[in-house]
C-alpha positions in Angstrom: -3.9 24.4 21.5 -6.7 24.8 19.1 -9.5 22.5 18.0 -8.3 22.0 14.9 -4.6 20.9 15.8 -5.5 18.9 19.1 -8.4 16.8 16.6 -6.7 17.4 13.5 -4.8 14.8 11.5 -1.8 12.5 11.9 1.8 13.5 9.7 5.2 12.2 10.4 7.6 14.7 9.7 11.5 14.4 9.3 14.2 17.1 10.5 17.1 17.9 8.7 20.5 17.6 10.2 24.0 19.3 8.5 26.7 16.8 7.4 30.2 17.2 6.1 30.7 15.5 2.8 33.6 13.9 1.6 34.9 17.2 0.0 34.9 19.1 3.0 31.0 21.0 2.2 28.6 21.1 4.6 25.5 19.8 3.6 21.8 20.0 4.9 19.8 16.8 4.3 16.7 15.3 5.7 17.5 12.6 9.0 16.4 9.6 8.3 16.5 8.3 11.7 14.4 11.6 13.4 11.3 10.8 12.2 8.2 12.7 14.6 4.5 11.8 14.2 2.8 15.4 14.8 -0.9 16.0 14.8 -1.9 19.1 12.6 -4.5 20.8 10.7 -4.4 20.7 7.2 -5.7 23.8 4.8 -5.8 23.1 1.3 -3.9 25.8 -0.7 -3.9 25.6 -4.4 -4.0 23.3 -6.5 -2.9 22.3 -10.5 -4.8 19.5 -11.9 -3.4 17.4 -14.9 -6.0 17.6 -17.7 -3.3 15.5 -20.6 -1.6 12.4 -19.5 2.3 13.5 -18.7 0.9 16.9 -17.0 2.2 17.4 -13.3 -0.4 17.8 -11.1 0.1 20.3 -8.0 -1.2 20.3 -4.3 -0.2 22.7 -1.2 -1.4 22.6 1.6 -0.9 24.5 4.4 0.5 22.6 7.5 -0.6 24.1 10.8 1.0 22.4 13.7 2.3 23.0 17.1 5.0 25.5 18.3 7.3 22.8 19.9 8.7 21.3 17.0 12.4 21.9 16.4 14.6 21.1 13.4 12.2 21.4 10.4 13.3 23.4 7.4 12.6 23.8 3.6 14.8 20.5 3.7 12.5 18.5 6.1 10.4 16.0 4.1 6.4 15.3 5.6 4.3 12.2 4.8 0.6 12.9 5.3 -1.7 10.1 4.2 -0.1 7.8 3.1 2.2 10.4 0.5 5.1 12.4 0.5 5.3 15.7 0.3 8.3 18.6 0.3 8.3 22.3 2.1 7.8 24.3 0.0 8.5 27.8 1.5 10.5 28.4 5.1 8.1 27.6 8.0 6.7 30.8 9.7 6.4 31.2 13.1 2.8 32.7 14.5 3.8 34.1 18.3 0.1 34.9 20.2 -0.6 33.6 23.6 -0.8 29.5 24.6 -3.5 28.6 22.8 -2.8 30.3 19.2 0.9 29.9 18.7 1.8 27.5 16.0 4.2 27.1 12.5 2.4 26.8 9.5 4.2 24.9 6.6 3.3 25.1 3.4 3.7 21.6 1.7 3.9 20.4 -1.8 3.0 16.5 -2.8 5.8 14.8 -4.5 5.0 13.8 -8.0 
């Protein structure tokens, strides 16, 4: 594992299950109950500040966390200090040897 996911910083991250609605769809939603706390390094993406009050303001950042977490998808939700944020593209998988495998996840804060 590398320094900067073994020392990085704390998220909890939810994973999504599939559900049947009452129409007979099956739906993917975020789990409430499978909440995991991760440690991960965090790598500021881009960002769109608000310069006029009632402007959105944008972060993503890049998630980089270990290879053994299962069930998280552009439906999981991530809260990393203290805010929420969404996925914003599908997590990609980075195969090398022990040490340098990981996902990163590309996160969005929730307005």
């Amino acid at each position: 594992m590398s320094v900067q996911r073994r020392r990085g910083q704390t998220a909890r991250v939810w994973r999504t299950t599939e559900t049947v609605d009452r129409r007979g769809n099956k739906v993917i939603a975020v789990d409430e109950n499978s909440a995991v706390t991760v440690r991960a390094a965090f790598i500021p993406q881009r960002s769109g500040k608000a310069e006029v009050p009632g402007q959105q303001q944008i972060n993503v950042v890049r998630m980089v966390v270990d290879p053994h977490i299962e069930g998280v998808t552009l439906w999981s939700r991530v809260e990393y200090q203290g805010r929420t944020w969404d996925i914003v593209s599908p997590p990609a998988y980075h195969h090398g040897d022990r040490r340098t495998r990981h996902w990163s996840i590309d996160i969005r804060e929730r307005p």
